[in-house]
N, C-alpha and C positions, 0 to 999 in steps of 0.2 A: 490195405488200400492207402495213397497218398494222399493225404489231405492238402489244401490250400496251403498252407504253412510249412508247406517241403518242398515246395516249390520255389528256388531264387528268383527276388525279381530283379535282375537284369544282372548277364556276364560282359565285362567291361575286357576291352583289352587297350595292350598296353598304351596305343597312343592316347587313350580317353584317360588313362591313371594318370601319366606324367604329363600332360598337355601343361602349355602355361598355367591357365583358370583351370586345370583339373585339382583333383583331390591331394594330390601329393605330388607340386612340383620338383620332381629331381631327374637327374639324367637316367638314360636308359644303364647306361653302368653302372649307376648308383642302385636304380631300384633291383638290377638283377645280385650285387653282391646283397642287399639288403634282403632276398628272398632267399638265397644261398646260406644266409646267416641265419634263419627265422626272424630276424627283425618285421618281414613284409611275409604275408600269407603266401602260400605253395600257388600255383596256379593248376587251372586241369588244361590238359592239353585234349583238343575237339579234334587234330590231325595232325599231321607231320609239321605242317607249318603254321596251326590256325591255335595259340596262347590264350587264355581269357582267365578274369578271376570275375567269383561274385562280387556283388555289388557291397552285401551286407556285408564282407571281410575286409574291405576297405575303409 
């Protein structure tokens, strides 16, 4: 059974990471070599087109 605390609270995608005031301002080339590299957390992909990472790995 999953508890409260397996549950992410909130899948961010990329314009909420890199936005100006977001968490880690850098460009979209930067944070995708940075995730290629392991610098920046894997993301889960939800569709073909639809990228998101949790909130807590950022």
């Amino acid at each position: 059974m999953k508890t409260h605390d397996d549950v992410p609270k909130r899948l961010l995608r990329i314009t909420e990471i890199i936005a100006p005031g977001g968490p880690i301002p850098v460009g979209k080339s930067t944070w995708w070599e940075g995730v290629k590299s392991g610098r920046f957390p894997q993301p889960i992909k939800l569709g073909p087109r639809i990228t998101v990472w949790r909130e807590d790995d950022i």
